[in-house]
VEXDREN-2710 file (C-alpha; in Angstrom, 1 decimal):
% VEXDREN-2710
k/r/px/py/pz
1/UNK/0.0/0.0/0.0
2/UNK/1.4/3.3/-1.2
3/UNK/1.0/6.3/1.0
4/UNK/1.5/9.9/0.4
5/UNK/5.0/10.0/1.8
6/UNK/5.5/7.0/-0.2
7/UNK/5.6/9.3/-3.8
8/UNK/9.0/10.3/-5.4
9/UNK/9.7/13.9/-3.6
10/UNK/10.9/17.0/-5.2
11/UNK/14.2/16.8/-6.6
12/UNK/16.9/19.5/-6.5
13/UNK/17.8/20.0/-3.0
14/UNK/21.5/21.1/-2.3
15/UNK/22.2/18.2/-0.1
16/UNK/20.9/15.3/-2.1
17/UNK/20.1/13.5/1.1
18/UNK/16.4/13.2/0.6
19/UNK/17.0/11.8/-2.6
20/UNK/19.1/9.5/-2.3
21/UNK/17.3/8.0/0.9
22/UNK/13.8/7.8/-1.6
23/UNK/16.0/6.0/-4.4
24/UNK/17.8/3.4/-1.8
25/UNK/14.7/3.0/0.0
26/UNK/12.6/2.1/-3.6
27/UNK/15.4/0.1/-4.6
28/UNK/14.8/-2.4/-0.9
29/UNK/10.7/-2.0/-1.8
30/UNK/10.1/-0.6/1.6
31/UNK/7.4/1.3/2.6
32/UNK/8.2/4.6/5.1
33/UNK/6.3/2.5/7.4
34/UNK/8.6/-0.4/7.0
35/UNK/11.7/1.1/6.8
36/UNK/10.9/2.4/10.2
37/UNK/9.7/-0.7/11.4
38/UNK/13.2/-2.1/10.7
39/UNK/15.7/0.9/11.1
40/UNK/13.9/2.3/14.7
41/UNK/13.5/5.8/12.8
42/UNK/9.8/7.0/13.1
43/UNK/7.5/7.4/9.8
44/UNK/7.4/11.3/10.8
45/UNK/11.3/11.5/10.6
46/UNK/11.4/9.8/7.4
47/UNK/8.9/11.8/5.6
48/UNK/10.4/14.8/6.5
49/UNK/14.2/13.5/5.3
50/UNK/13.1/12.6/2.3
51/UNK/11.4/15.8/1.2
52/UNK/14.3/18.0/2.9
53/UNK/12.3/19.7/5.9
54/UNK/14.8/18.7/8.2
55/UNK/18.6/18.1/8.1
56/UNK/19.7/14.6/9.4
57/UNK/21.9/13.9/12.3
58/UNK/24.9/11.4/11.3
59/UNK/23.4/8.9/13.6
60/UNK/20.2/8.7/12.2
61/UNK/21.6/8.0/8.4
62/UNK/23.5/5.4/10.3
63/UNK/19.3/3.1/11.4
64/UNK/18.4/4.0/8.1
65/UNK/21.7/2.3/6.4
66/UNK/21.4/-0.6/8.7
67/UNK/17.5/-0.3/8.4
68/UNK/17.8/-0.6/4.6
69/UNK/21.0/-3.5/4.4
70/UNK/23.5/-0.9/3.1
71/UNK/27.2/-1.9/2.8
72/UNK/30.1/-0.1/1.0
73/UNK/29.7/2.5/-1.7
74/UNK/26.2/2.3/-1.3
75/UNK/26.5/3.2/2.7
76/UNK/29.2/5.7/2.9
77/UNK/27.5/7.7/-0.5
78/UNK/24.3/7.7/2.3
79/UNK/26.5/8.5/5.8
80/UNK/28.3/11.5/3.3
81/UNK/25.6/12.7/2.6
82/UNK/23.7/13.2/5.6
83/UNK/27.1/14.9/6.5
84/UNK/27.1/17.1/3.5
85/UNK/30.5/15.4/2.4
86/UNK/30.8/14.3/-1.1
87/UNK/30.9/10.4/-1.4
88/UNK/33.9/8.7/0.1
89/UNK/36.3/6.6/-2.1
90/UNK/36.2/3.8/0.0
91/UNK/35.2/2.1/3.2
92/UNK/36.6/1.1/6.4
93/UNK/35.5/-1.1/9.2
94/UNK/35.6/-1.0/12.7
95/UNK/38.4/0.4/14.5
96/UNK/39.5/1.9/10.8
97/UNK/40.6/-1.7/9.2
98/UNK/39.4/-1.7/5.4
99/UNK/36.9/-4.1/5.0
100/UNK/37.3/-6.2/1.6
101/UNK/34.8/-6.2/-1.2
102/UNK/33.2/-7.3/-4.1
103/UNK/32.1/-4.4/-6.1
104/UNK/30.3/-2.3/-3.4
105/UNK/29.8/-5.7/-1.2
106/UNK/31.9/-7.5/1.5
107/UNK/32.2/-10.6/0.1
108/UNK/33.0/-13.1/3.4
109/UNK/34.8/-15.9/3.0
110/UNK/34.7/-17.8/6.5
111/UNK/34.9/-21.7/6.1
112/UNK/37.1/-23.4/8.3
113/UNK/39.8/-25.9/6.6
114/UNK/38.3/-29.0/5.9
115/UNK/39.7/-32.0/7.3
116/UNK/42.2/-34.0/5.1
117/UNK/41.8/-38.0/4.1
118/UNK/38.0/-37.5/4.3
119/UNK/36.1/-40.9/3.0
120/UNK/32.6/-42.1/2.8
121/UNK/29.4/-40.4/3.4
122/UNK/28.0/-40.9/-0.1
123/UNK/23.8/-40.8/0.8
124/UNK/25.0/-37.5/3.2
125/UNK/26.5/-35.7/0.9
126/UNK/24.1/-36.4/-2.3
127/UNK/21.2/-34.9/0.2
128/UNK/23.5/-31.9/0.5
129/UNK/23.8/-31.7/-3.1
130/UNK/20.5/-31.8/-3.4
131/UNK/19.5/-29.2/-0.9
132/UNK/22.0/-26.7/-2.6
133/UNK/20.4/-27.4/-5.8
134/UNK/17.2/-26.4/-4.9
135/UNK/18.8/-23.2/-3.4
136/UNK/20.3/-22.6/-6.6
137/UNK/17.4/-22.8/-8.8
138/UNK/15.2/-21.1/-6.2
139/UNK/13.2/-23.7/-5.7
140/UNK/12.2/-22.6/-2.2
141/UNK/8.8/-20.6/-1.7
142/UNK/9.7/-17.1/-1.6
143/UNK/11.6/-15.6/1.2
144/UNK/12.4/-18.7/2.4
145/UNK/15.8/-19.8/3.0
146/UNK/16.8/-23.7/2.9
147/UNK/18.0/-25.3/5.7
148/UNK/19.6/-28.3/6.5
149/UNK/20.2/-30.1/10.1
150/UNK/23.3/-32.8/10.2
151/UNK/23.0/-34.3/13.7
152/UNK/24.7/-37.3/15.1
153/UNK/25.8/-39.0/18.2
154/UNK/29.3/-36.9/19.8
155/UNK/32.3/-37.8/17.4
156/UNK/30.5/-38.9/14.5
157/UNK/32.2/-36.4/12.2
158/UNK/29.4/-33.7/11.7
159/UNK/31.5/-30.7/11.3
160/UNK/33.8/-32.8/9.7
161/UNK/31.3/-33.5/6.5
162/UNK/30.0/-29.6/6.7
163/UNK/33.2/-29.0/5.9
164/UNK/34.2/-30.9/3.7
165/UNK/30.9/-30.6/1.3
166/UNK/31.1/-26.8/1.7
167/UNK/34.8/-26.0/0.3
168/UNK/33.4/-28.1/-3.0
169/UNK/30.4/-26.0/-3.2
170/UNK/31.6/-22.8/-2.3
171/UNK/31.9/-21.0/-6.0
172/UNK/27.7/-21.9/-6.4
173/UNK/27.1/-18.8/-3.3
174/UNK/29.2/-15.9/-4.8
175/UNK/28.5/-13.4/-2.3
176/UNK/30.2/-15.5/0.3
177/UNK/30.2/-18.1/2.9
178/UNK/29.9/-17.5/6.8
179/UNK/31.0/-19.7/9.5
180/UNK/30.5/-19.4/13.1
181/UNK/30.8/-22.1/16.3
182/UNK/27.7/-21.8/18.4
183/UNK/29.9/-23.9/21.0
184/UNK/27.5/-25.8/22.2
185/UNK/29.0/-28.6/23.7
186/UNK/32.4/-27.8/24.8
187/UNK/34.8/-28.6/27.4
188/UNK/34.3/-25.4/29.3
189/UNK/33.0/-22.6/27.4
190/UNK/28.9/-21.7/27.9
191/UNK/27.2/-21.7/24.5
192/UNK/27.8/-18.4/22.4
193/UNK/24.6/-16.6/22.7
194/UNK/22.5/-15.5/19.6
195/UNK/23.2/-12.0/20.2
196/UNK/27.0/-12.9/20.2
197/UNK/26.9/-14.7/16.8
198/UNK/24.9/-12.2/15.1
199/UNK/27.2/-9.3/16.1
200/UNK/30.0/-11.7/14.7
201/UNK/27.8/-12.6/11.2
202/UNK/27.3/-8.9/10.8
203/UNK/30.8/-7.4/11.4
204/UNK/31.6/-10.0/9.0
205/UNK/29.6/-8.3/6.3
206/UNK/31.1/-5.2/6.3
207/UNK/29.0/-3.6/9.6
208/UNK/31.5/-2.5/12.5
209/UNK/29.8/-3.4/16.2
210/UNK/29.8/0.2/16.8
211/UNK/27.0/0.8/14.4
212/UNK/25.0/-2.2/15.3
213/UNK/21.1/-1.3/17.0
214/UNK/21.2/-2.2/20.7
215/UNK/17.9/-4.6/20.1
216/UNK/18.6/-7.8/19.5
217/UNK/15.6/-7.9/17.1
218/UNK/16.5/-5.0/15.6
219/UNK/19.9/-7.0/14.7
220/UNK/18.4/-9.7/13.1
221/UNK/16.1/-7.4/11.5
222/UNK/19.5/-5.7/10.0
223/UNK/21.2/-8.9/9.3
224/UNK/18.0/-10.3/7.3
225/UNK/18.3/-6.8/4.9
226/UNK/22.3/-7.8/4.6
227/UNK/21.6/-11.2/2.9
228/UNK/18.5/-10.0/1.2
229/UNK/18.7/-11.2/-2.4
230/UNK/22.0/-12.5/-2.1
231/UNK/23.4/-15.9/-2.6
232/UNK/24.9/-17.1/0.5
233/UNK/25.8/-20.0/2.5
234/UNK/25.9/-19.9/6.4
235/UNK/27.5/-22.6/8.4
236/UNK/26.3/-23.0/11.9
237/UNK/28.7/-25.6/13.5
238/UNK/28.0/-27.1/17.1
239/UNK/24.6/-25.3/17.9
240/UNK/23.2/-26.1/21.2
241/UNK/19.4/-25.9/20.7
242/UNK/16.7/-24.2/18.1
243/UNK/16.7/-21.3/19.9
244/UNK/19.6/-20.3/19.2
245/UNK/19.6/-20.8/15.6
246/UNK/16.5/-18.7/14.7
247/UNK/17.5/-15.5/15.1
248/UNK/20.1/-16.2/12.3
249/UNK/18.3/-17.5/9.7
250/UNK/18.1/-15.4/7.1
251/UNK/14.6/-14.7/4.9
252/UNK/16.7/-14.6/1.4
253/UNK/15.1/-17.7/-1.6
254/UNK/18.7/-17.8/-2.3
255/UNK/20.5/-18.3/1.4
256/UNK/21.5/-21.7/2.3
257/UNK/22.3/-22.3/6.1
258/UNK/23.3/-26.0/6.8
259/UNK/23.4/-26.5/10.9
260/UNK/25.3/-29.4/12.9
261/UNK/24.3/-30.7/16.3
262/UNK/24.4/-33.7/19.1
263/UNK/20.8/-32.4/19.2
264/UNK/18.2/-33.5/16.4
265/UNK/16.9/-30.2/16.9
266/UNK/13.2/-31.3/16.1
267/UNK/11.7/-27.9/17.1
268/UNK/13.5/-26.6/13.7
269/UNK/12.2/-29.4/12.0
270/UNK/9.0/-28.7/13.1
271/UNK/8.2/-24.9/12.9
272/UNK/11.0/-23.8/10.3
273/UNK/10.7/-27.0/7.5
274/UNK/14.7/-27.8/7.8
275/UNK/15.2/-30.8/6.4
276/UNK/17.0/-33.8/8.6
277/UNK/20.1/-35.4/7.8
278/UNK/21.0/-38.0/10.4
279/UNK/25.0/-39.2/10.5
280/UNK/25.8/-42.3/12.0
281/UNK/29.0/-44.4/12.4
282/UNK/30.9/-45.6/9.3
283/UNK/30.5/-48.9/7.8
284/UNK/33.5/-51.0/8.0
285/UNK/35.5/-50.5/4.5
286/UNK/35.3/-46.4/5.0
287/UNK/36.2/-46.8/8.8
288/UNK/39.3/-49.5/8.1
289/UNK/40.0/-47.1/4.6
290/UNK/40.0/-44.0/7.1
291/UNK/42.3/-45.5/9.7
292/UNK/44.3/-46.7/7.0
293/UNK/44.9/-43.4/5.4
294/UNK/45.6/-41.9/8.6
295/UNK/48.7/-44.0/9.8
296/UNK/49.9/-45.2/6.3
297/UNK/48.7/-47.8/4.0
298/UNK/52.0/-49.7/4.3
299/UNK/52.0/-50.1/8.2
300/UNK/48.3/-51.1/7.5
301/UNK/49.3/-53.8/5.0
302/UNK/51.4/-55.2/7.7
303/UNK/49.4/-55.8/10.4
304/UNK/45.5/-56.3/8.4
305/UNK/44.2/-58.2/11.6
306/UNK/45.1/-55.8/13.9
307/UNK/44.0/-53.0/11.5
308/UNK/40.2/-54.9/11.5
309/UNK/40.2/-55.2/15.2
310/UNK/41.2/-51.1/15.8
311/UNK/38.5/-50.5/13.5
312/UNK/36.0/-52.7/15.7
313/UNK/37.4/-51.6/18.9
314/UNK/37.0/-48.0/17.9
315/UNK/33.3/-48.6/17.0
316/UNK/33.9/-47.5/13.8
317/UNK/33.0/-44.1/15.3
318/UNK/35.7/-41.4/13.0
319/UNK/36.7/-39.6/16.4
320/UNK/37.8/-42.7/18.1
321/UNK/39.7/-43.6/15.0
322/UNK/41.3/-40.2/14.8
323/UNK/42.4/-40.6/17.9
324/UNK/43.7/-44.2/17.9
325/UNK/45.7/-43.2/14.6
326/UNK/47.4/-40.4/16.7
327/UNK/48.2/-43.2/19.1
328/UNK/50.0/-45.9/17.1
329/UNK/51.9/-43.0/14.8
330/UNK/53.6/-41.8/17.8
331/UNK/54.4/-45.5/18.6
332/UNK/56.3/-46.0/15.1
333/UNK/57.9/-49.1/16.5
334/UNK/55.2/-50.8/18.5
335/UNK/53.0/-53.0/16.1
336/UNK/49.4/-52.1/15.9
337/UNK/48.6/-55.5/18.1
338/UNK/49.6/-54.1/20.7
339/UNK/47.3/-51.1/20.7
340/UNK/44.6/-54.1/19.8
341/UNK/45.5/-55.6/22.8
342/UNK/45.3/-52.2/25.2
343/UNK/41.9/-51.9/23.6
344/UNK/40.5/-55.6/24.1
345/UNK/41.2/-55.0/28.4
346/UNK/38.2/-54.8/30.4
347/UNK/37.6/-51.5/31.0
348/UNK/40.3/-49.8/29.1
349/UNK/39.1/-48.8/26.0
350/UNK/38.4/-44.8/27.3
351/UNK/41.5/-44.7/28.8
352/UNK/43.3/-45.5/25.9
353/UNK/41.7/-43.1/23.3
354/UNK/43.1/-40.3/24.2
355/UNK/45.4/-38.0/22.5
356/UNK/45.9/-35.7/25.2
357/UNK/43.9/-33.2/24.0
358/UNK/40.4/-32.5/25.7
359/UNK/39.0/-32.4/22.2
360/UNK/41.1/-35.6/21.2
361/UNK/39.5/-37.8/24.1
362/UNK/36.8/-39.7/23.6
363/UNK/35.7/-39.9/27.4
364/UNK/35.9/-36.2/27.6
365/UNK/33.5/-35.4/24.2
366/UNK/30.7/-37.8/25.5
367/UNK/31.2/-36.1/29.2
368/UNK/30.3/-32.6/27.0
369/UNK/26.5/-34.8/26.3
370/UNK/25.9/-36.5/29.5
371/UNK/26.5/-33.3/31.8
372/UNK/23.2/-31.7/29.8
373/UNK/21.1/-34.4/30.7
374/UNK/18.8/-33.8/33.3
375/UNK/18.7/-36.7/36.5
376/UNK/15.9/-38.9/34.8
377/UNK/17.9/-39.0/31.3
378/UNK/21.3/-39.6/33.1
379/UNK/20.0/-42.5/35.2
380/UNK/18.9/-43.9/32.3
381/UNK/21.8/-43.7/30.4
382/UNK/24.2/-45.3/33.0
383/UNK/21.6/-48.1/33.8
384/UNK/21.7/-49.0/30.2
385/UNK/25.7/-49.0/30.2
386/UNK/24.9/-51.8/32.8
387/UNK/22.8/-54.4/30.9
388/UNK/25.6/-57.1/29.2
389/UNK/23.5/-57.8/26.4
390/UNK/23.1/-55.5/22.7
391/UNK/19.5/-54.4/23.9
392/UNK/17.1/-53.3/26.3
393/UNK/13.2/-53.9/26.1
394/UNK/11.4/-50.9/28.1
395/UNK/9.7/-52.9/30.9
396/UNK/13.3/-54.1/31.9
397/UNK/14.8/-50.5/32.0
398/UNK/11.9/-49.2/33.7
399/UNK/11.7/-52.0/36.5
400/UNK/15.6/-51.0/37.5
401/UNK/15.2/-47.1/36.5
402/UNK/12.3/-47.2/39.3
403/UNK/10.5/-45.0/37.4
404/UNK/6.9/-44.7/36.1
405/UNK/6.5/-45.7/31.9
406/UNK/5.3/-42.2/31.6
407/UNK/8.7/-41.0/33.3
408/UNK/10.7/-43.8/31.4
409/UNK/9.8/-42.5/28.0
410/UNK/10.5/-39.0/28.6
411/UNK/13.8/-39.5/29.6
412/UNK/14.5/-42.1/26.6
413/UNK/13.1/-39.3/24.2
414/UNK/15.7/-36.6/26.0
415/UNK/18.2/-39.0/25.3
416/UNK/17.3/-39.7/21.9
417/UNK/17.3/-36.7/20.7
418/UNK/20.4/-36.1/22.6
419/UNK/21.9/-38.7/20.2
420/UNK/22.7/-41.1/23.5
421/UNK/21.0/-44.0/22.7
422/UNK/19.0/-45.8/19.3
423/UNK/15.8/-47.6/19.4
424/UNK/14.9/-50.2/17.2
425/UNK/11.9/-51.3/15.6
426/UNK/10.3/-52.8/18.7
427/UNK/11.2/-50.1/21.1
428/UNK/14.1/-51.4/22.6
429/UNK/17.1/-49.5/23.4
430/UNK/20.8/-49.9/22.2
431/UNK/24.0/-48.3/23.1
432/UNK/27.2/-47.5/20.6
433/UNK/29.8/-49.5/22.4
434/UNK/31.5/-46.9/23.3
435/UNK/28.6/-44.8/24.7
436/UNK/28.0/-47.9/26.2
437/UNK/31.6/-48.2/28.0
438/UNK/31.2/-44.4/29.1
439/UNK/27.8/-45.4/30.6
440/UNK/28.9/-48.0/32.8
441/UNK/31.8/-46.1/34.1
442/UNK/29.2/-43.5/35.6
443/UNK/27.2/-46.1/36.6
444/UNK/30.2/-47.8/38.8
445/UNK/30.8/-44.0/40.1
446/UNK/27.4/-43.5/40.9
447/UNK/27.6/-46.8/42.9
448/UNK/25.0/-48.5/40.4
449/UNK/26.7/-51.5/39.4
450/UNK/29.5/-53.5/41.0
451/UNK/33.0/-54.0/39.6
452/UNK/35.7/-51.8/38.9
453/UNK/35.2/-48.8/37.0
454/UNK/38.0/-47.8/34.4
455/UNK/41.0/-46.6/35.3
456/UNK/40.4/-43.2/34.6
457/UNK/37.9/-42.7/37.1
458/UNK/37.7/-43.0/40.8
459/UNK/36.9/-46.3/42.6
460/UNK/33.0/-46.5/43.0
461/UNK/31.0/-47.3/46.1
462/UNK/28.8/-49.7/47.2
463/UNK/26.2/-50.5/44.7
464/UNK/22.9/-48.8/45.3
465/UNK/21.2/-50.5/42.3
466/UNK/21.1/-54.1/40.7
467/UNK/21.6/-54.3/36.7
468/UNK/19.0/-54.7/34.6
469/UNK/17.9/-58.3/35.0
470/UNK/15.1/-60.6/33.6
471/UNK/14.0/-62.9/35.7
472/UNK/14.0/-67.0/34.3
473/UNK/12.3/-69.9/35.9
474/UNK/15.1/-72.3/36.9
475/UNK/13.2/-76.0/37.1
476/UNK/14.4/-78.3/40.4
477/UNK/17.4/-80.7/39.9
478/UNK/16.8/-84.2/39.4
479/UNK/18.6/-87.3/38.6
480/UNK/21.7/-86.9/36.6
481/UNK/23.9/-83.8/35.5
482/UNK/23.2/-80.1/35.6
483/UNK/22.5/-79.6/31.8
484/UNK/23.8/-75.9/30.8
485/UNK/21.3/-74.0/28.8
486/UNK/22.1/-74.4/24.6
487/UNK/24.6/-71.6/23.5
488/UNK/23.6/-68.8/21.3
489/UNK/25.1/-69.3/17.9
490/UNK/27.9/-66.8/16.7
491/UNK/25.7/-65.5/13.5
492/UNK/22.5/-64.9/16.4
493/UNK/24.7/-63.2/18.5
494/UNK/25.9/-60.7/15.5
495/UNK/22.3/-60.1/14.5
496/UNK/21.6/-58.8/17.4
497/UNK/24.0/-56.0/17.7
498/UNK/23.5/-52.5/17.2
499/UNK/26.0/-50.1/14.6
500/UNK/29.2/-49.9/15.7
501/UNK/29.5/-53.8/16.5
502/UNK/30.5/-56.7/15.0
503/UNK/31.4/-60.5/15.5
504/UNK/34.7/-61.0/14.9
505/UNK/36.9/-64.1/14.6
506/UNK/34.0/-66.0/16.7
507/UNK/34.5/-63.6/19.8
508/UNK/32.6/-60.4/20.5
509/UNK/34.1/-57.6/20.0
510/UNK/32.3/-55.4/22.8
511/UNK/29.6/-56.2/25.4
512/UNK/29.0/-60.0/24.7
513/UNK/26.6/-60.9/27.3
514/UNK/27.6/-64.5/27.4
515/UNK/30.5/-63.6/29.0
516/UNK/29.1/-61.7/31.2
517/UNK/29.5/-62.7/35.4
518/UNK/25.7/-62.6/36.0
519/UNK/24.7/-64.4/32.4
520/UNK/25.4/-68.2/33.9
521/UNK/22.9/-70.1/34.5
522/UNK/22.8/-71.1/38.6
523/UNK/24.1/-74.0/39.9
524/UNK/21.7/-75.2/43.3
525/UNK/22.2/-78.4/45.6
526/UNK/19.7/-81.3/45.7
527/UNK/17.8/-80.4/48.3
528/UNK/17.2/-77.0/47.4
529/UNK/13.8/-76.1/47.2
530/UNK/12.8/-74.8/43.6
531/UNK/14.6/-71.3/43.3
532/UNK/14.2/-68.2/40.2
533/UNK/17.4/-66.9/39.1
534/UNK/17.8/-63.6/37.9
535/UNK/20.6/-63.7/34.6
536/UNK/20.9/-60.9/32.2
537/UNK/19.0/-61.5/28.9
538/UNK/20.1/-59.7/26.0
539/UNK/16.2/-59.3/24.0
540/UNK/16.5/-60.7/20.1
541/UNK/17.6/-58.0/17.6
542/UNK/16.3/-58.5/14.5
543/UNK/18.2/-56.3/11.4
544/UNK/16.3/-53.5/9.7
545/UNK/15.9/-49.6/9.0
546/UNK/16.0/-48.6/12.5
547/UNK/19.8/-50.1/12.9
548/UNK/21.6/-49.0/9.7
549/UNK/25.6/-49.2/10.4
550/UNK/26.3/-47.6/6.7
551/UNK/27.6/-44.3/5.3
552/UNK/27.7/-41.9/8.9
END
């Protein structure tokens, strides 16, 4: 709706201000009442600049450039002008540094490096292909900017396939790309706030902080102008929760903004339309070609048994790799066995992926997940990192949780959308062996399980909690020789496992519950009167969707 401040104004004024603030503002197609809306200048003030009854104040020129998404030439001509300066030759940023530009536009180029010897991911990747393409050929409704959500358990190698896709696809957003951690799960940094990241997205197109509204939604307001109609990509690496993504998503048809998180981040799912892309562990080929890659094909080629059982030890999870490749390379003359061996000791596996680096240790980047969860969730988890079998059915869990079903499945959908444990078709819950191993270390500290926990932590104390158990009816002893129940077959015991586990060599590779203390059957006297034993009873996995161990 056109109003009568909306018109073109009388031309010929000495300063040119009201002109060139009519033009600019035509140019966005803002009304006077938007432009105020967006800038924090009133309608009133607006009118009047733009048919020269008043005289503006540098500051004011300043909203109405931010209101109106102004950068370079286009910016300083305004600012000059309100000053009664002929335009400036060029422009600087804060503190004075020149800012770089394309034309009369900062063109950002943020990306982090990607991270070498990258492998696999081919059904990831193609759905990022896709989603860029139909960025590219605006395929979006308009005004609305694609989004994509990679999530995955912690060390799964999200940022590490952002990356990666991103430097190939660069040259399709040529007015830049932007980058920014959200840290939200970190060692010991609180996430960045929205407000933080914004002021950082829009000092990195070309607007010092100095000039930046005080509102936050007067920010995003001013950052939406600045990617108006330009083709961009935004990476937002480690976000924490929705909330803090929505205040930088841009409104442009031709923005793409691809977010990673432990968190599935339903709630952007849900209200926004992103569109999910779920990583999970590498098959076996990528993982052994990965750790292969990483401490040399020949020393692989050497050692190929040891190699497979790194690979299985590690979970196939591309942190825990990472990190056992660091290992053996600054053990040149140690063979890989070795390592193997470290790995195969009962509660050693955490201690030994480390690289000594809070980021390169694996306890330390699930401890970054589990100190989010609330009590409910975190019971849960370390209860689970109790059972010796592949899966859990929910009556089991919610027997030894003591908690309600109600209360049960609230913390399983916290800690599913945490990326802390997988369900399968029937319900039941499964660990990633190493999650699991992490699990079952809190669980010793929190005096839930006897045994030793790993060496890493402190001793535990008396258990307050049994493991999960199920009970089986044990029929009275008669005549002749305690008969030991039939032994689960080697391919039923590999059908039952969740990703990141195999059977290997006819021995499990992690959390075989045969071998487990409390799984044999128990051995009574003659005249014992009929008794129930409780043993741990790993539930029957049966393959499917809901346990794919491909691409991550």
């Amino acid at each position: 709706m056109t109003t009568r401040g909306d018109v073109c104004p009388e031309t010929g004024r000495p300063d040119g201000f009201g002109d060139a603030l009519w033009r600019l503002r035509a140019a966005a197609g803002l009304t006077q009442q938007q432009l105020a809306e967006v800038s924090g200048v009133s309608v009133r003030s607006i009118n009047h600049l733009e048919h020269g009854r008043r005289r503006p104040y540098p500051r004011t020129a300043y909203l109405l450039a931010d209101g109106l998404g102004l950068d370079g030439l286009r910016r300083a001509e305004l600012v000059d002008a309100a000053r009664g300066r002929p335009a400036s030759d060029g422009l600087t940023g804060a503190h004075g540094a020149a800012v770089p530009r394309d034309g009369d536009r900062v063109v950002p180029r943020q990306l982090a490096a990607a991270v070498p010897g990258f492998v696999g991911r081919a059904r990831e990747l193609a759905a990022l292909h896709r989603l860029a393409a139909d960025v590219a050929d605006a395929g979006g409704a308009p005004g609305t900017a694609g989004i994509g959500v990679i999530s995955g358990m912690p060390g799964v190698g999200k940022s590490a396939l952002v990356l990666h896709w991103a430097h190939r696809v660069a040259e399709r957003f040529p007015d830049g790309q932007l980058y920014v951690d959200l840290r939200g799960f970190s060692r010991d940094r609180a996430p960045m706030t929205a407000s933080e990241a914004i002021d950082g997205l829009l000092n990195a197109l070309g607007i010092p902080a100095d000039r930046l509204p005080q509102d936050l939604a007067a920010r995003a307001a001013l950052y939406r102008s600045a990617l108006a109609n330009r083709r961009m990509l935004i990476i937002l690496d480690n976000a924490s929760d929705a909330h803090q993504i929505r205040p930088l998503l841009p409104g442009g048809s031709y923005n793409l903004v691809v977010v990673t998180s432990r968190d599935r981040l339903a709630g952007l799912l849900a209200v926004e339309g992103a569109r999910p892309i779920d990583l999970d562990v590498l098959d076996f080929a990528e993982a052994r070609t990965l750790l292969a890659d990483r401490i040399g094909r020949e020393r692989a080629a050497a050692e190929p048994e040891a190699v497979g059982e790194l690979v299985e030890r590690c979970a196939r999870l591309p942190l825990a790799l990472g990190v056992v490749a660091a290992v053996v390379q600054t053990r040149p003359a140690r063979p890989l066995a070795c390592t193997a061996d470290e790995l195969r000791a009962r509660g050693r596996r955490l201690t030994v992926l480390t690289a000594g680096d809070p980021a390169a240790d694996v306890r330390a980047v699930f401890s970054w997940s589990y100190r989010r969860l609330d009590p409910a969730a975190a019971l849960v988890f370390r209860l689970l990192g109790t059972a010796p079998g592949t899966a859990v059915d929910r009556q089991a869990a919610t027997a030894s949780a003591g908690l309600t079903p109600d209360a049960l499945d609230a913390a399983v959908a916290r800690l599913s959308q945490a990326h802390l444990v997988e369900q399968d078709e029937h319900g039941r819950l499964l660990l990633n062996g190493l999650l699991r191993d992490y699990a079952a270390e809190q669980a010793g500290l929190h005096g839930e399980v006897p045994g030793p926990a790993d060496e890493g932590a402190s001793a535990p104390v008396a258990p307050k909690r049994v493991p999960l158990l199920v009970p089986v009816p044990v029929l009275p002893r008669g005549p002749g020789p305690v008969t030991a129940p039939a032994p689960v077959t080697a391919s039923e015991r590999q059908s039952h496992r969740p990703s990141g586990e195999r059977e290997r060599g006819g021995q499990a590779v992690a959390g075989d519950s045969l071998g487990h203390p409390s799984a044999r059957p128990a051995v009574k006297s003659p005249s014992s009167p009929p008794v129930t034993s409780r043993i741990c009873v790993a539930p029957r996995l049966r393959s499917g969707p809901g346990l794919r161990s491909g691409p991550r």
